[in-house]
N, C-alpha and C positions, 0 to 999 in steps of 0.2 A: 939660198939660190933663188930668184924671181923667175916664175914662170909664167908666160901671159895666157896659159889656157891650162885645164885641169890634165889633157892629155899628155902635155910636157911636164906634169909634175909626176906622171907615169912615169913617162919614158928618166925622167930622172934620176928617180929610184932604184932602175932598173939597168942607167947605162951610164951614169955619172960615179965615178971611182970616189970622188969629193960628198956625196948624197949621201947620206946615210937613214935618210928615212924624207916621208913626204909629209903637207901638211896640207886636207882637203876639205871643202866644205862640202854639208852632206845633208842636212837643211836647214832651215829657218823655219823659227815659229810663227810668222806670217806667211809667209810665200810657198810654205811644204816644203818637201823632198826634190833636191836634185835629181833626176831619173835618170840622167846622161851618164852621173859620174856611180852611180849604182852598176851598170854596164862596164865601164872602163875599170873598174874593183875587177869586178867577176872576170874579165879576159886578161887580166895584168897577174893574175894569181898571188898578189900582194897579199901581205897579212894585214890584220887591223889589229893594232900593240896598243889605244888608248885614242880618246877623247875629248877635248876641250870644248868646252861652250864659251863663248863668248856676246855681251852687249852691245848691240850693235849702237854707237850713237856716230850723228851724219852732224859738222861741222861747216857753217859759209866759211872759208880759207882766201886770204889774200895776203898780198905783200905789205910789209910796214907803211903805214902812214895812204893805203887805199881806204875809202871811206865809200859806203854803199851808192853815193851818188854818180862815183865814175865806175863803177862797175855797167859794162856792157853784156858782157857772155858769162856762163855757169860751167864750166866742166864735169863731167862725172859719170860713172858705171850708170848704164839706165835704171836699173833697182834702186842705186842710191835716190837718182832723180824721181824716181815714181813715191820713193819713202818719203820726200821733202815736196811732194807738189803743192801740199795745201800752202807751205812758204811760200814757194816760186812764183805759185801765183797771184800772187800779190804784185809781183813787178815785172818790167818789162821788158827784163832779161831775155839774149838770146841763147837756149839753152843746145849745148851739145852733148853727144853724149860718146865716152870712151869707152876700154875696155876694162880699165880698173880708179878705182880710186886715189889710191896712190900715187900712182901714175901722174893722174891728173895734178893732184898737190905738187907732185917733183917738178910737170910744167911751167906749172904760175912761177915756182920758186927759180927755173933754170933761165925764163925767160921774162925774169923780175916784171913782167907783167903790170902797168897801173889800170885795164880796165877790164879781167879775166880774173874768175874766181873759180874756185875748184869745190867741190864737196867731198869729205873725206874724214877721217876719225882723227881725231885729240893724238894721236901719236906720228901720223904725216903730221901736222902742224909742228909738232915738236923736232920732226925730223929735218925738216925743210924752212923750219923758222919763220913760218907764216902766222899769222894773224888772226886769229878764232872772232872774227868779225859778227857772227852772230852765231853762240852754240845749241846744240840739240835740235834743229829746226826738223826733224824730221818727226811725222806725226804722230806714230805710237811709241810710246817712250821704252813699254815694255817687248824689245825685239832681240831676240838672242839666234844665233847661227853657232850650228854644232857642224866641230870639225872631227875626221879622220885622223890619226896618227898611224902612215903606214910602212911599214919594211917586208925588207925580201923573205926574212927568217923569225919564225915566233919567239915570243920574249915568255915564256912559265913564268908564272909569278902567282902565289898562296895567297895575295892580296885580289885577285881576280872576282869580280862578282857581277860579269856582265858579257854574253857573248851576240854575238851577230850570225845570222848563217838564214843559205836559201836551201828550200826545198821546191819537192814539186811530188804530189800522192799520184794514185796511181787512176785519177778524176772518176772512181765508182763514186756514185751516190753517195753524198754524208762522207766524204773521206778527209777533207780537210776541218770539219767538225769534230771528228774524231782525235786528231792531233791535235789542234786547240783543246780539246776534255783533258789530252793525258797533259798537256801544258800546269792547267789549273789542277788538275789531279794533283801533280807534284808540288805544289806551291811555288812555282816559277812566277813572276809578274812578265807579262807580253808586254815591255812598252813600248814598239812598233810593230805593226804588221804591212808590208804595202807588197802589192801584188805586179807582177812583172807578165808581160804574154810570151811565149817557149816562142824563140824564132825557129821556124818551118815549120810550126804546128798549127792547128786547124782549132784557134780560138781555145788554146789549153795555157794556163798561167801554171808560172813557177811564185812562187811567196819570200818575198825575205822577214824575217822576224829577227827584233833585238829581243832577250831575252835576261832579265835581272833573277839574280840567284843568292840564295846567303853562303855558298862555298860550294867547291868545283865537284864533292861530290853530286849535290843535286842537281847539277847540269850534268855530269855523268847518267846520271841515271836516267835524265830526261830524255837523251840522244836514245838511249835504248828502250824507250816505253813507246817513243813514236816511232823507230827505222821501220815497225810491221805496216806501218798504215804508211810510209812514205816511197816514191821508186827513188829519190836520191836526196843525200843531203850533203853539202857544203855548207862547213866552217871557215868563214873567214877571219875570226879571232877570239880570243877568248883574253878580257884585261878589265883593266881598273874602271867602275862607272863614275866620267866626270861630272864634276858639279858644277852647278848655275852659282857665276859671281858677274858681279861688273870689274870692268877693266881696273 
C-alpha cells in the first residue's frame, strides 16, 4: 500500500483492514535520525517487530531511446537531489523537486516523457521500464537508510537481540549517567542514543536508546537495573537486529 507521508503509513496500520504492518524510514547514515517519525511511533502506540537497512543508490531514469542532450528538467525527492548535486551540477537542467522518488520515476514513464528525467533507485527503473541513463550518480557511495518494521501487536521471538525504548530519569544530577553505567554494567551495546525535549516541560529531555543484547535475558535484566534511576520507561519493541547488505 503507497503512502505519500510517514503519517499515512500510521494511520494505515492502524485503520486499513488490508495493512498488516508498516514500513518506515528511521534514519540514514548521512542525513541522521528522522525526528518527526520518532514522535509519530511514540503517539501511534505501534510496536517495532524488525528492521531492514537498506543502500541507498540514486539512478538519472528516462524513457527508451532519451539521450542526455534532450533532457530539460530532473524530478526527484529533495534529499535524492541534494545526494546527486555534485552530478547536476554539471548541467543545465531545470531541477524539480517531489515528494518521492518513485513517484517521480512512475511520471517520466506514465507521461513517456522525451525531455524529463527522474532520480530514483535501480528497482523504479525496473518497475517502470526506464532507462538507467547514468548510474550511481549520487556522491557518497556508502549511504544506507534504516527502516522500521511496525504492527499493532508484538511478534516474541528467541531470535530477538535488539530492542528500542524511551525513557526520561528523574533530571537529579548524574542521573542519566547512571543508566548509561548500568547499560555497560550489563554488557548491553547502546548503538543509539538521541534525546527528545518532554512537551510542556521546562527544558527536561526524554532519550530514546536502541539497545543490542546476546538474549532476552539480559535485556531483562537491564530494564530492572535501570527502572531505580528512571520516572518511565517505554518499550517499543523487542526483534531481530538487521544487517547492512546492498540491494
Amino acid at each position: 500500500i503507497c503512502c505519500s507521508s510517514f503519517r499515512k503509513v500510521i494511520h494505515s496500520v492502524l485503520e486499513d483492514k488490508d495493512c498488516t504492518a508498516g514500513v518506515m524510514a528511521i534514519e540514514n547514515s548521512i542525513a541522521g535520525s528522522i525526528l518527526p517519525n520518532y514522535n509519530l511511533i511514540a503517539r501511534s502506540q505501534l510496536h517495532i517487530v524488525g528492521e531492514v537497512y537498506l543502500q541507498i543508490d540514486q539512478n538519472l531514469l528516462v524513457n527508451p531511446g532519451v539521450t542526455l542532450d534532450d533532457i530539460q528538467e530532473v524530478h526527484s525527492h529533495p534529499m535524492a537531489l541534494l545526494q546527486c548535486a555534485d552530478y547536476l551540477e554539471k548541467f543545465p537542467w531545470r531541477i524539480v523537486e517531489t515528494e518521492d522518488t518513485a513517484l517521480s520515476a512512475a511520471m517520466v514513464h506514465n507521461t513517456q516523457s522525451k525531455t524529463i528525467a527522474a532520480i530514483a533507485g535501480s528497482l523504479a527503473a525496473r518497475l517502470f521500464s526506464l532507462d538507467m541513463i547514468a548510474p550511481d550518480i549520487h556522491t557518497e557511495k556508502n549511504n544506507y537508510t534504516r527502516f522500521w518494521i511496525l504492527q499493532k501487536e508484538e511478534i516474541p521471538t528467541d531470535m530477538a537481540d535488539k530492542a528500542s525504548m524511551v525513557f526520561h530519569t528523574d533530571h537529579s544530577k548524574g542521573s542519566l549517567s547512571r543508566v548509561l553505567g548500568k547499560i555497560s554494567e550489563c554488557g548491553v551495546n547502546l548503538s543509539k542514543l538521541q534525546s527528545f525535549p518532554i512537551p510542556g516541560s521546562d527544558w527536561k529531555y526524554q532519550f530514546h536508546a536502541d539497545c543490542e543484547f546476546a538474549d532476552i535475558y539480559q535485556w531483562q535484566k537491564l530494564l530492572e537495573m535501570i527502572k531505580p534511576f528512571t520516572a518511565t520507561i517505554q518499550v517499543y519493541g523487542v526483534y531481530k537486529n538487521g544487517k547492512i547488505s546492498a540491494e
